[in-house]
N, C-alpha and C positions, 0 to 999 in steps of 0.2 A: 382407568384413564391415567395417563403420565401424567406426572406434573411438569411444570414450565422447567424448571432448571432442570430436569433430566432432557427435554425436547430442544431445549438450545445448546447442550453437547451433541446431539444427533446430527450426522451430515451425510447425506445420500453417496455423496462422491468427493474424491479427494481433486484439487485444481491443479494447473500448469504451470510454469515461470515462461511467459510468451516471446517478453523485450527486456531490457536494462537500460533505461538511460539515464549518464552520470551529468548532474548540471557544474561544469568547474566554477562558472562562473554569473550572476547574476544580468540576464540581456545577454548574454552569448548562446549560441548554438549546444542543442548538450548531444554529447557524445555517447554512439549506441557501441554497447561492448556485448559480447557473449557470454563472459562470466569477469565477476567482483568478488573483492575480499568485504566482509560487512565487520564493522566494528562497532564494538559489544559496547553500549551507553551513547553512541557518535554519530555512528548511520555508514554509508560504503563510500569505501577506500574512492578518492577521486573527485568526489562531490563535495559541493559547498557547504552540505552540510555537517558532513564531517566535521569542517575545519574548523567551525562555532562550537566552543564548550558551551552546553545545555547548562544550566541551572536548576538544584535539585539532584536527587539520587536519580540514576541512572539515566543519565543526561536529560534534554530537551523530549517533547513530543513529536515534536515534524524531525525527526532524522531519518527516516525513507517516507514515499510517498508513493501507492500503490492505487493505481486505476482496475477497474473490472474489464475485460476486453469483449464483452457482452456487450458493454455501454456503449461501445465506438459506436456501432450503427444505428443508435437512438440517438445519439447527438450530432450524427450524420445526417438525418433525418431531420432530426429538430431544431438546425439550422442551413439547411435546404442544400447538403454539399453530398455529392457523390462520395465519400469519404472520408473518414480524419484521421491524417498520419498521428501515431499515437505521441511520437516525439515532438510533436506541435502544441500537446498539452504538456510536457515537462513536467509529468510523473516518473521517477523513479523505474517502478515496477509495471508490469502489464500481468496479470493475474487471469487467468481461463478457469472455468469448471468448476471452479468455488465463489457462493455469494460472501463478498467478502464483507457488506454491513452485517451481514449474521453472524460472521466470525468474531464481533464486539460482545463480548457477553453485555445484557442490560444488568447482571447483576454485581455489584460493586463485590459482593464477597466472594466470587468465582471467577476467576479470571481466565479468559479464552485465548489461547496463543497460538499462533503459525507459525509451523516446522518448514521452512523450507532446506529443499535437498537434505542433507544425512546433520549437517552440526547448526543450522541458524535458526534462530527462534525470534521473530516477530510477534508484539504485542502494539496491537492497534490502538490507537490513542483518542482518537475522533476521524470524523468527515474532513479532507482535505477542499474546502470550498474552493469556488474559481475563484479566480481576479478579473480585475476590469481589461488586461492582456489578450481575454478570452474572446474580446469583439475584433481584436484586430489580427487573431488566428481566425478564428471561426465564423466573420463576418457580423454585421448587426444581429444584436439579438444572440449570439454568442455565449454571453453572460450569461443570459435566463438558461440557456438551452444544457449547458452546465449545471446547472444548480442543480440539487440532490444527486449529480452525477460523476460528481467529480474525484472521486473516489476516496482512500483515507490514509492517514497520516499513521504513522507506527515509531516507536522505540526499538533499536535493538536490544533484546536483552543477552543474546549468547552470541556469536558472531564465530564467521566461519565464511565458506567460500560456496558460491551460488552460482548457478548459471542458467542459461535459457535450456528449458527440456525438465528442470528440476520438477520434482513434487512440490505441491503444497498442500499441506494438511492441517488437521488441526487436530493440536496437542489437546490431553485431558485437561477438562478446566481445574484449576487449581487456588483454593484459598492465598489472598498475597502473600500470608504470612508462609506459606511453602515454594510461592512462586522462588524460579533463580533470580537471582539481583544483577 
């Protein structure tokens, strides 16, 4: 039998980069681009959250935010709409083919990271939960219909240039004291 930390570096398939959208600003429309620069401790070049110095080494935790593109038609579904434009929830990222809460190692001494395209390296931080926003995109009951779906929050730690079509994988897990900073 394998044990657990070998079974959570296992991943059947590697995932897509679907969408990118950059929020400039907080209540404004976020703008869909086909490729971003992502900087390394800040999050991509464009976005609001960039332009927030994080607190702590290797800046904040929410400096990108990555939905599963799986989700859309559960929460299509589970709040009774024919569809949900992905840039209506104002995640960052739109992510195919890879689960991406499995991409979180559970274990604090192994850290699980995503490689997207050839130079960026994402390290997941938590669950990106809705807001209360989510009723008046997604109708009543919005909020619930989000919840555990809302996809998750990352740090950049290497930064580099991404676009929609990219790989996503996931890097060897790696003790923090080896992880890049």
């Amino acid at each position: 039998m394998t044990d657990l930390r070998a079974l959570t570096q296992r991943f059947a398939t590697s995932g897509r980069l679907e969408a990118i959208f950059l929020r400039p600003r907080r209540g404004e429309p976020v703008l869909p681009v086909d490729a971003v620069e992502a900087l390394a401790g800040l999050g991509l070049a464009g976005d609001r959250s960039a332009a927030r110095a994080g607190s702590g080494p290797g800046g904040g935790k929410r400096q990108v935010t990555l939905i599963q593109a799986e989700h859309l038609p559960l929460l299509a579904r589970w709040s009774e709409r024919g569809a949900v434009d992905p840039a209506a929830l104002r995640r960052n990222l739109v992510v195919a083919g890879l689960n991406l809460i499995a991409a979180r190692s559970p274990f604090a001494d192994r850290v699980l990271r995503l490689r997207l395209g050839a130079d960026v390296v994402l390290e997941l931080t938590g669950p990106c939960d809705p807001c209360s926003r989510m009723e008046e995109v997604l109708g009543p009951g919005g909020y619930n219909a989000m919840r555990g779906h809302g996809g998750m929050t990352a740090r950049v730690i290497a930064g580099g240039r991404i676009g929609i079509g990219d790989a996503v994988r996931i890097d060897a897990a790696l003790p923090p004291s080896e992880a890049p900073a």
